[in-house]
TORDO-535575 format. One record per residue (C-alpha): residue number from 1; chain; x, y, z. Coordinates in steps of 0.05 Angstrom, whole numbers, plus 5000, padded with zeros to 4 digits. Each point is the difference from the previous one (the first is absolute). Layout:
// residues N
+-----+-------+------+------+------+
!  nr ! kette !    u !    v !    w !
+-----+-------+------+------+------+
! NUM !     A !    X !    Y !    Z !
...
+-----+-------+------+------+------+
This chain:
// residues 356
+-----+-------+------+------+------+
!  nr ! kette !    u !    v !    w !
+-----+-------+------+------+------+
!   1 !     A ! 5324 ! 4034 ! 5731 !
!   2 !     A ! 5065 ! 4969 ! 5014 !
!   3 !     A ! 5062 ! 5031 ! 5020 !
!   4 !     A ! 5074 ! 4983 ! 4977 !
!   5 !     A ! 5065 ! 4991 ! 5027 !
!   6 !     A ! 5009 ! 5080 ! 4990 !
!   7 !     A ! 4947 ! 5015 ! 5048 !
!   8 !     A ! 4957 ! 5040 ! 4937 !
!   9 !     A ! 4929 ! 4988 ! 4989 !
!  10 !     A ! 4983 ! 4981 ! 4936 !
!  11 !     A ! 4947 ! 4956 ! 4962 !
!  12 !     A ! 5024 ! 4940 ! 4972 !
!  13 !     A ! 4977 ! 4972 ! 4927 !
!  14 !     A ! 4968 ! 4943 ! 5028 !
!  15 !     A ! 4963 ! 5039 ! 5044 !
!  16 !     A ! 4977 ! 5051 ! 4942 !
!  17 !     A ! 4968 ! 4938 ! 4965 !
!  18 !     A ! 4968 ! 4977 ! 5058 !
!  19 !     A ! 4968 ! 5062 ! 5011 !
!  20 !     A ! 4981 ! 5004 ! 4927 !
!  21 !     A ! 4969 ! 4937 ! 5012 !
!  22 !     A ! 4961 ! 5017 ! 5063 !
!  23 !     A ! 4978 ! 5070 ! 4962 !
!  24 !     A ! 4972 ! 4964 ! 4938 !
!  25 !     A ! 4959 ! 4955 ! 5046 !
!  26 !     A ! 4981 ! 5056 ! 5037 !
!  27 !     A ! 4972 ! 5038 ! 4928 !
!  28 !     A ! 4965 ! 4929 ! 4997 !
!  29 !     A ! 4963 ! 4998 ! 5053 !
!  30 !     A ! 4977 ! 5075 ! 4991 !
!  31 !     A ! 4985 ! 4995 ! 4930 !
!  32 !     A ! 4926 ! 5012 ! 5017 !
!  33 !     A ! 5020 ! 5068 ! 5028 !
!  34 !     A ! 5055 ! 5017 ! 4942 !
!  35 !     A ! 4940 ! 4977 ! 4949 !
!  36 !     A ! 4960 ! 5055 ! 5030 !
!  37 !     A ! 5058 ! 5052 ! 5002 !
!  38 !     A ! 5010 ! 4987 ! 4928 !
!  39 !     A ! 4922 ! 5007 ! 4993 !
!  40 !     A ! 4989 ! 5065 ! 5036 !
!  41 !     A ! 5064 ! 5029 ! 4971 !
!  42 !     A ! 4973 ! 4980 ! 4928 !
!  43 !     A ! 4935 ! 5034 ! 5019 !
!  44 !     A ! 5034 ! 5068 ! 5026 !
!  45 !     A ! 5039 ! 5003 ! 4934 !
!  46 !     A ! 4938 ! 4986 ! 4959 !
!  47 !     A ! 4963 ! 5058 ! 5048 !
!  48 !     A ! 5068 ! 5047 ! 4977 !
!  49 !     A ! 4986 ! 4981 ! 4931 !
!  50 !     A ! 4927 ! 5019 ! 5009 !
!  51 !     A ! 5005 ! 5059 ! 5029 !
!  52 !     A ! 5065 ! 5035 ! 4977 !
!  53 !     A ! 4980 ! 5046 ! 4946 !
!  54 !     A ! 5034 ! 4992 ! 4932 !
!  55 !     A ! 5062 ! 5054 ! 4984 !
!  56 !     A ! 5002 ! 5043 ! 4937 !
!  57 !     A ! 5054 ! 5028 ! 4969 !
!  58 !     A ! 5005 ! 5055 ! 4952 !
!  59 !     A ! 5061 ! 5008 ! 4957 !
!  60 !     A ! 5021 ! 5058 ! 4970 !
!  61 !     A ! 5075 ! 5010 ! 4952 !
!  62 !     A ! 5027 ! 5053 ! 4964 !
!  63 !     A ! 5063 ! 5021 ! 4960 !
!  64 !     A ! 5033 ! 5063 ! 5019 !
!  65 !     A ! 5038 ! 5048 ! 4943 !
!  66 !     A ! 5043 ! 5049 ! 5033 !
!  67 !     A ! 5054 ! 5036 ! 4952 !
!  68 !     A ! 5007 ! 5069 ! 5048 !
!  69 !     A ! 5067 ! 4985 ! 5005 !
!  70 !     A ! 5021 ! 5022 ! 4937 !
!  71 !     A ! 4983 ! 5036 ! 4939 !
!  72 !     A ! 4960 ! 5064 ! 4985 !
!  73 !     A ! 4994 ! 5019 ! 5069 !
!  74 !     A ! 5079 ! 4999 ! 5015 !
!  75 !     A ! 5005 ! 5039 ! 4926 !
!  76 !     A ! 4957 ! 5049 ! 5011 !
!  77 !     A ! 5030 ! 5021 ! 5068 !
!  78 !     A ! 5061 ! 5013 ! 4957 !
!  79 !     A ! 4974 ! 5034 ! 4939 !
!  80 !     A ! 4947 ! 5055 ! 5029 !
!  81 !     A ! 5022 ! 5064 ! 5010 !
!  82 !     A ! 4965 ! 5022 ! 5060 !
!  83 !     A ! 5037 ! 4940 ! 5043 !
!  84 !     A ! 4939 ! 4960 ! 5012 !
!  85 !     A ! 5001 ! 4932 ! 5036 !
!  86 !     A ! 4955 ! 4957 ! 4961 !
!  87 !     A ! 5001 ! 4945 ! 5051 !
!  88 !     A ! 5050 ! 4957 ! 4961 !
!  89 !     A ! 5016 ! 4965 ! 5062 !
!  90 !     A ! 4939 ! 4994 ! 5041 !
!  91 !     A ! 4994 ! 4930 ! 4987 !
!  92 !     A ! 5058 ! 4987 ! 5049 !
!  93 !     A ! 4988 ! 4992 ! 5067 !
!  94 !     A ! 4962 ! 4950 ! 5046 !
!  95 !     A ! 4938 ! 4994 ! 4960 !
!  96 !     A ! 5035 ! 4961 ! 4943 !
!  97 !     A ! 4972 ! 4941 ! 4974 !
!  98 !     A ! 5043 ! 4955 ! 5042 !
!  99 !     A ! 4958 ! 5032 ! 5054 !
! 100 !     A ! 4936 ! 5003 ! 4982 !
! 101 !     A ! 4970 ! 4936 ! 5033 !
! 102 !     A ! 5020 ! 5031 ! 5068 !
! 103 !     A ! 4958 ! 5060 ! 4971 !
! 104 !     A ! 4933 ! 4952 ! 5003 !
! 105 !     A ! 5014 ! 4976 ! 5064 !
! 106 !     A ! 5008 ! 5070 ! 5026 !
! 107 !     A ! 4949 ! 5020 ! 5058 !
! 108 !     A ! 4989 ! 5061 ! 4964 !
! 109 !     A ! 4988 ! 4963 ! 4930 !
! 110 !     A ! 4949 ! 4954 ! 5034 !
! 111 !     A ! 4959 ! 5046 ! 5039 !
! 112 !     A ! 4986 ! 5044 ! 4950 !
! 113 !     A ! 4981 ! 4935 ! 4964 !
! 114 !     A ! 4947 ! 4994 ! 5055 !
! 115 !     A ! 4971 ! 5061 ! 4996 !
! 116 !     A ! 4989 ! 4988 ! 4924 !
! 117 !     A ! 4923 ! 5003 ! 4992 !
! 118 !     A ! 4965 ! 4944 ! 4968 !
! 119 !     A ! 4926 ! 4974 ! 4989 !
! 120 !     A ! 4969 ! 4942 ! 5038 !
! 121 !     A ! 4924 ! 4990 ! 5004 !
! 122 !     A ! 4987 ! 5074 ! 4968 !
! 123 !     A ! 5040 ! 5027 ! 5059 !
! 124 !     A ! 5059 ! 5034 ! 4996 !
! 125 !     A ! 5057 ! 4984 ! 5054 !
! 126 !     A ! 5071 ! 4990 ! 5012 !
! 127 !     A ! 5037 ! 4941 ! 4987 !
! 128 !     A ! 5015 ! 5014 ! 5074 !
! 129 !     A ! 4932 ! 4988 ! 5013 !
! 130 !     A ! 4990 ! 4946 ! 4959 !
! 131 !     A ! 5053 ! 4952 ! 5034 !
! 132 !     A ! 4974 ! 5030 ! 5067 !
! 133 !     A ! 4937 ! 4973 ! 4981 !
! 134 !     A ! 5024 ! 4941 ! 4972 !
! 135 !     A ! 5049 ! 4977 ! 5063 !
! 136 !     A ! 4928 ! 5017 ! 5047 !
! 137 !     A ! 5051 ! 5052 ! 5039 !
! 138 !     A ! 4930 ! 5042 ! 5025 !
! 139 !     A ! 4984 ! 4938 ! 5029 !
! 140 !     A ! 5055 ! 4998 ! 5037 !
! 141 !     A ! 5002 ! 5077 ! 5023 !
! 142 !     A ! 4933 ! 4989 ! 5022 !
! 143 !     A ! 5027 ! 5028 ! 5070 !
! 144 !     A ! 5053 ! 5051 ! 4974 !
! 145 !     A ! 4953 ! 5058 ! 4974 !
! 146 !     A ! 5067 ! 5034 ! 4978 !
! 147 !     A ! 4999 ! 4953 ! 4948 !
! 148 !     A ! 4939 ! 4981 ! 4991 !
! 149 !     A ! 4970 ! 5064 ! 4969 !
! 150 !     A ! 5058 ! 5012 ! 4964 !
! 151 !     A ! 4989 ! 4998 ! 4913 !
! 152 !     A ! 5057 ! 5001 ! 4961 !
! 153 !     A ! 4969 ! 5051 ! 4940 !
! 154 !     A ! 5029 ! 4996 ! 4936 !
! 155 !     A ! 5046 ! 5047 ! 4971 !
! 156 !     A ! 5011 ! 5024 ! 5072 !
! 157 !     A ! 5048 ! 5059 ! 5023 !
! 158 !     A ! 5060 ! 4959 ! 5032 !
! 159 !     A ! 5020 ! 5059 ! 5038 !
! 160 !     A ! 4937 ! 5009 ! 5040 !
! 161 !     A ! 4994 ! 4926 ! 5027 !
! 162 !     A ! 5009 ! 4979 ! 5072 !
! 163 !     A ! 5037 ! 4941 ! 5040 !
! 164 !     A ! 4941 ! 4960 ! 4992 !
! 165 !     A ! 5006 ! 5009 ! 4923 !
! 166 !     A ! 5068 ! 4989 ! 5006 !
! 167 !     A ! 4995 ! 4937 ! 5042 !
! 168 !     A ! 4945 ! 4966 ! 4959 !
! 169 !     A ! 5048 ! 5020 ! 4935 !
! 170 !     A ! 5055 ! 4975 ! 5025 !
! 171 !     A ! 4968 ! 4937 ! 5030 !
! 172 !     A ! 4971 ! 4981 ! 4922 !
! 173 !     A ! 5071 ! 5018 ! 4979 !
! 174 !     A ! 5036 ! 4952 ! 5045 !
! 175 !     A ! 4954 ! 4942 ! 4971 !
! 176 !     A ! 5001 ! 5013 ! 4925 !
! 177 !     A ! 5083 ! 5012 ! 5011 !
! 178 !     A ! 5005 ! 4941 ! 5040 !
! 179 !     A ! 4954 ! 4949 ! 4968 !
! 180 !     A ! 4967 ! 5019 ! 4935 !
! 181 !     A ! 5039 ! 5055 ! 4963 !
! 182 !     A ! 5068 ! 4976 ! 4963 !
! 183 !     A ! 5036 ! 5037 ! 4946 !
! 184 !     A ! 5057 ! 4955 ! 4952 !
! 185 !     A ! 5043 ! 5024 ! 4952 !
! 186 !     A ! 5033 ! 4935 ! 4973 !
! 187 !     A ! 5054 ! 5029 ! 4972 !
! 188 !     A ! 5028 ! 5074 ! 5014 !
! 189 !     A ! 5034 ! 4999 ! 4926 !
! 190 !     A ! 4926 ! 4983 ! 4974 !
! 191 !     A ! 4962 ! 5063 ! 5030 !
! 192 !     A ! 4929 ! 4957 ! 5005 !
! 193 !     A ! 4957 ! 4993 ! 5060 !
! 194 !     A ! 4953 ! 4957 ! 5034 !
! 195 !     A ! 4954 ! 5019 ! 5054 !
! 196 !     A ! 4960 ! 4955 ! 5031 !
! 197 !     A ! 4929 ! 5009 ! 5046 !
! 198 !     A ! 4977 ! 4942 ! 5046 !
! 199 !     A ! 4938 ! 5008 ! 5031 !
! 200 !     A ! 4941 ! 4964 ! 5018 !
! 201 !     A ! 4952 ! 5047 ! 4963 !
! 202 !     A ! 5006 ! 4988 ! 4929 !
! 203 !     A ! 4986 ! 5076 ! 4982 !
! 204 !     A ! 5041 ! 5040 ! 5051 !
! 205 !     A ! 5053 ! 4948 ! 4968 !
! 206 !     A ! 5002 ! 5030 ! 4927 !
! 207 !     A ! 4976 ! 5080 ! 5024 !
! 208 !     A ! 5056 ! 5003 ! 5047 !
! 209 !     A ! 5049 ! 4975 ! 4945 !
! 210 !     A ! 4989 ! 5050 ! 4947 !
! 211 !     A ! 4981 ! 5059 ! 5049 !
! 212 !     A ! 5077 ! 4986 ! 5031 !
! 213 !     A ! 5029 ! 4995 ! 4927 !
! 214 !     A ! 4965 ! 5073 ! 4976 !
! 215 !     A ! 5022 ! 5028 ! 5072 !
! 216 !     A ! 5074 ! 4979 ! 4990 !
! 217 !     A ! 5003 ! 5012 ! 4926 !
! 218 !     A ! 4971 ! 5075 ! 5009 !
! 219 !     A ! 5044 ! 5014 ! 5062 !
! 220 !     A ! 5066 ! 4972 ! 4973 !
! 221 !     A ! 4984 ! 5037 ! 4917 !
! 222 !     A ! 4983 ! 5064 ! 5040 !
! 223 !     A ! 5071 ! 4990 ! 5041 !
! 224 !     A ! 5034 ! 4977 ! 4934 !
! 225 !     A ! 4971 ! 5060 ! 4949 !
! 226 !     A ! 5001 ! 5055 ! 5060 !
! 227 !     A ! 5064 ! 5031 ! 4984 !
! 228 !     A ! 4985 ! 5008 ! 4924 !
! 229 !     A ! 4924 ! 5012 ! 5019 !
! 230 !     A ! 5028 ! 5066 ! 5043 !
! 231 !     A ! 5037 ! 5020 ! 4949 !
! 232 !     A ! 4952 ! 5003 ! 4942 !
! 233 !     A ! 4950 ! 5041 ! 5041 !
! 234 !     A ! 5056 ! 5047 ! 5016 !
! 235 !     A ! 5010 ! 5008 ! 4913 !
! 236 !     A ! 4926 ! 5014 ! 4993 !
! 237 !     A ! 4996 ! 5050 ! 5053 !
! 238 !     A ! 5057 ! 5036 ! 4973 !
! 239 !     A ! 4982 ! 4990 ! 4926 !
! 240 !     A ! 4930 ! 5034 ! 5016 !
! 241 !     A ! 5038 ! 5052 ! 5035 !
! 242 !     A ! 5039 ! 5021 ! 4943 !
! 243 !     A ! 4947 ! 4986 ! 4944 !
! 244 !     A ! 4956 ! 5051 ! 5043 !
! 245 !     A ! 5062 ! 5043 ! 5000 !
! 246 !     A ! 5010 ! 5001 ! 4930 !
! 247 !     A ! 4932 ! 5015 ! 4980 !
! 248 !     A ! 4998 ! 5061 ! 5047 !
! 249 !     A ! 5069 ! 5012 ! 4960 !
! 250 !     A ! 4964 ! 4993 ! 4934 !
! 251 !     A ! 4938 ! 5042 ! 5025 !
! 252 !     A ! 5046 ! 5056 ! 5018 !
! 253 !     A ! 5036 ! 5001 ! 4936 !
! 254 !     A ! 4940 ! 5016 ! 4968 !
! 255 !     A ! 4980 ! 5054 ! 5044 !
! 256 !     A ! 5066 ! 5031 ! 4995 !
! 257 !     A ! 4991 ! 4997 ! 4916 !
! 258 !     A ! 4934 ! 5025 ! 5005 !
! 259 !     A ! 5019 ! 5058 ! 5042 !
! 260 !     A ! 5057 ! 5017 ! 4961 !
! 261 !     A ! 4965 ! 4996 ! 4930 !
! 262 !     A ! 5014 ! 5058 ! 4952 !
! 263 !     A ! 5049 ! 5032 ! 5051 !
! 264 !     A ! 5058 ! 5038 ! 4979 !
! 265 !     A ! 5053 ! 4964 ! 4983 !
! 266 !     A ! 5043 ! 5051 ! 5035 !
! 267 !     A ! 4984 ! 4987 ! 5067 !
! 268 !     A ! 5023 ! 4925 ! 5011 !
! 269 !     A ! 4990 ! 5006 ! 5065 !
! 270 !     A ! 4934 ! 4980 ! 4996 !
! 271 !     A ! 5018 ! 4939 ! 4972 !
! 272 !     A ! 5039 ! 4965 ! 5062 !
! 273 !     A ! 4947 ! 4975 ! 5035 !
! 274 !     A ! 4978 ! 4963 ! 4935 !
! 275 !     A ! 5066 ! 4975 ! 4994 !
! 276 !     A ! 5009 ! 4976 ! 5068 !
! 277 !     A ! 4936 ! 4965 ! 5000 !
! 278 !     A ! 5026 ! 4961 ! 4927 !
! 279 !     A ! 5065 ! 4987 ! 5043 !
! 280 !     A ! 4955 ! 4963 ! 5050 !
! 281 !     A ! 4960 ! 4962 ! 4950 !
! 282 !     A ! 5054 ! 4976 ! 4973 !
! 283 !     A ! 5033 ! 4980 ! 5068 !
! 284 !     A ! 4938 ! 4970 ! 5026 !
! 285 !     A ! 5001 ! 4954 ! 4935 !
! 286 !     A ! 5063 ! 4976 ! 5005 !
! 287 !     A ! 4984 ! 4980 ! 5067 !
! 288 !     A ! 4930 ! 4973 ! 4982 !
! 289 !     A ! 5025 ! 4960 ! 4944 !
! 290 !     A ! 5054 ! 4964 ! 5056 !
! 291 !     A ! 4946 ! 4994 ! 5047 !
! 292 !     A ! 4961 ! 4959 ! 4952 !
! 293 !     A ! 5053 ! 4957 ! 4971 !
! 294 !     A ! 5021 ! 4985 ! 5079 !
! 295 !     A ! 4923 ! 4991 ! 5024 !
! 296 !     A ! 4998 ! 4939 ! 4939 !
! 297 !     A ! 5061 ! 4980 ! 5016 !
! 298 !     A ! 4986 ! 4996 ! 5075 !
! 299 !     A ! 4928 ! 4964 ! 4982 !
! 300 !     A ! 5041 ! 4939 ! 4961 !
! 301 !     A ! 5044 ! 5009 ! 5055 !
! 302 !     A ! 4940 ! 4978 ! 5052 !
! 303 !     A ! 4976 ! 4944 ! 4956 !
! 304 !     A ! 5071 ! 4971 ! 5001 !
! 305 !     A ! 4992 ! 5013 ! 5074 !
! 306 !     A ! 4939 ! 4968 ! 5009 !
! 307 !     A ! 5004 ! 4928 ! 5015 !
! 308 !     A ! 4956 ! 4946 ! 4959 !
! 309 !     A ! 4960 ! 4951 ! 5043 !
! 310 !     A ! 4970 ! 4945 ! 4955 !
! 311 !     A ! 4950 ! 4954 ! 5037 !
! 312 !     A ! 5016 ! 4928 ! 4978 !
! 313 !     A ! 4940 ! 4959 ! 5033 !
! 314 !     A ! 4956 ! 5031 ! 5049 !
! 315 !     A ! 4946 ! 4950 ! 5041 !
! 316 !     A ! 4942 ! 4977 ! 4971 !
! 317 !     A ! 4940 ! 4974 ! 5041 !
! 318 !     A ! 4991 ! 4939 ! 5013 !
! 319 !     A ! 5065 ! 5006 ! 5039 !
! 320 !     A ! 5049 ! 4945 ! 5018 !
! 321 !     A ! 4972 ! 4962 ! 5059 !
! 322 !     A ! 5034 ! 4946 ! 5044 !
! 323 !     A ! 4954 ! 4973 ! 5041 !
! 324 !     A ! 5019 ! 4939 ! 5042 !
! 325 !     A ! 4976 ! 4937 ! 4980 !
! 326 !     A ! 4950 ! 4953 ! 5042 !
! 327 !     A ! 5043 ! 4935 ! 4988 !
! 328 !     A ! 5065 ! 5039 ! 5025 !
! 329 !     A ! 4963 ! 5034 ! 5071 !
! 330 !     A ! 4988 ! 4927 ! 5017 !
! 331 !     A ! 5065 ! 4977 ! 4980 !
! 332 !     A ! 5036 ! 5058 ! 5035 !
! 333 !     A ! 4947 ! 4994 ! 5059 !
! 334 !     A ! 5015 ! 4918 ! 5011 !
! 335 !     A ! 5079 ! 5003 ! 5001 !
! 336 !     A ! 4994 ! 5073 ! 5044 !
! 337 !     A ! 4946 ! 4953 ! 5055 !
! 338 !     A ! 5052 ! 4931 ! 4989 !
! 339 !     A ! 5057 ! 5040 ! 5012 !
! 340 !     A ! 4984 ! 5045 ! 5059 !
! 341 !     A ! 4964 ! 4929 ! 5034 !
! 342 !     A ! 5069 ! 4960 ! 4991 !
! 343 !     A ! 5042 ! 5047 ! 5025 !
! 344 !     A ! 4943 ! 5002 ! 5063 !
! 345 !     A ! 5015 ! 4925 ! 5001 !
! 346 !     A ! 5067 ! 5002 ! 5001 !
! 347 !     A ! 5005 ! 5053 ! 5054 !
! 348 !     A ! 4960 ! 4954 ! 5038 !
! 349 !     A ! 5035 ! 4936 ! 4990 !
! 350 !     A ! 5070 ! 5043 ! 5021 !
! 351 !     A ! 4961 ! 5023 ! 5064 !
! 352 !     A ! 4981 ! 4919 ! 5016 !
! 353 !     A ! 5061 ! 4977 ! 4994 !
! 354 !     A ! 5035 ! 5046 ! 5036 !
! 355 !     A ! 4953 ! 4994 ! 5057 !
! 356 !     A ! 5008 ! 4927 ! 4998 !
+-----+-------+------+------+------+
């Protein structure tokens, strides 16, 4: 160290080289030991390689068709006579397209996902179960009974679960969210969508994909059609109301006919309640004959409504699998053991001198 005229400390070049020098005679003299820090390094990244099981990852795209926004449904609002919203506008709001790869990240989206049942070994579980089973989690809450003996059923009630349920849902959710689950939508002009599934189990992998897509797709047509959907039952209702009111209508004409057959013509009183019941018929099919146009009308209505989700590719076993290499655990390994031992070196060789 040598200090100048300013009283500052500071390392000179020469000095710098001469250390240099002293530290690459040091590595010398120790390449026995940096041989065998490159050797067990090499042998820990070839154990990695070994042991790390390989990651699958199922891909799943689809193109979205969404034309709510304008249309039938918008006409029909206009046009009926009864002042019916056909749900011309229900495709606004935050489950637009834009939107929808927040929808499959959604804790609500993936735990139903979870609960979807599925087949393995001729049982029938949870997905839940399956990743529980496949992360060895029992293993773990070996000494938390309030876990332990908890099964995840398929199809389950959401409403009647407990914290425990809660906490083991939310714990899978966490990981999937975090590390395996991604949703891209290149580009929000082109509405098409890739999600993506790592996992270390192959099958889990591709079920989880395409149980996530239906659950999404159902939930966000249902959201999408409900409007129009509401409004359709509402026409049938009411056209079966009046249909039943116009046959009683009909019915009634011909009781009045039949009870006034061969009267008098003179005493045309008796005829009013024949009329009045042909005054109702004909109301009643006026108002039939509009409820029928407007329940068609209403059912194009909720097909324009209705949004079209075309799978594009959906994964196919075997699955994409990146498994790291033999050749590049040892490589990794060696330059992780050289790296961390020369840096121990030069710690050391800092320490020496300045003790000197």
């Amino acid at each position: 160290m040598k200090i100048n005229n300013n009283g500052s400390d500071e390392l000179s070049l020469k000095e710098i080289i001469l250390f240099g020098k002293d530290f690459w005679t040091f590595i010398l003299e120790s390449r026995k030991k940096v041989f065998i820090a490159v050797f067990i390094g090499a042998a820990l990244g070839l154990t990695y390689a070994v042991l790390k099981k390989p990651i699958y990852t199922a891909s799943l795209s689809f193109a979205l068709e969404d034309k709510s926004s304008s249309g039938i449904g918008s006409s029909i609002s206009i046009d009926s006579p009864f002042d019916l919203d056909f749900g011309g506008r229900s495709g606004d709001g935050v489950f637009s397209s834009s939107n929808l790869p927040e929808l499959f990240l959604s804790r609500n989206m993936v735990e139903r996902t979870l609960l979807t049942p599925i087949f393995l070994d001729k049982k029938k579980i949870s997905l839940a179960e399956m990743y529980i089973q496949n992360k060895g989690w029992r293993k773990k809450w070996s000494n938390k009974p309030q876990f332990n003996t908890i099964q995840l059923i398929p199809n389950t009630n959401r409403d009647g679960f407990t914290r425990a349920h809660d906490s083991i849902l939310g714990d899978i959710y966490k990981d999937l969210t975090k590390y395996d689950l991604t949703v891209v939508q290149k580009d929000k002009k082109i509405s098409i969508i890739s999600v993506n599934v790592a996992s270390d189990n192959e099958l889990f992998a591709k079920y989880f994909t395409e149980a996530l897509a239906d659950q999404v797709s159902d939930f966000y047509i249902d959201y999408k059609s409900k409007k129009a959907r509401e409004n359709v039952n509402i026409l049938i209702k009411q056209t079966d109301s009046v249909r039943g009111q116009l046959n009683s209508a009909i019915t009634g004409v011909a009781v009045s006919v039949d009870n006034t057959f061969n009267l008098n013509p003179a005493l045309n009183v008796r005829k009013a309640p024949t009329a009045r019941k042909q005054v109702d018929v004909q109301a009643n099919t006026f108002i039939l004959t509009e409820l029928v146009k407007q329940t068609e009308l209403a059912k194009i209505a909720l097909r324009k409504e209705t949004p079209l989700i075309q799978i594009i590719d959906s994964p196919i076993l075997p699955l994409k699998k990146d498994k790291i290499s033999f050749v590049f655990g040892i490589l990794v390994g060696a330059f992780i053991g050289l790296t961390i031992f020369l840096i121990f070196l030069l710690f050391k060789k800092i320490f020496q001198a300045i003790m000197k």
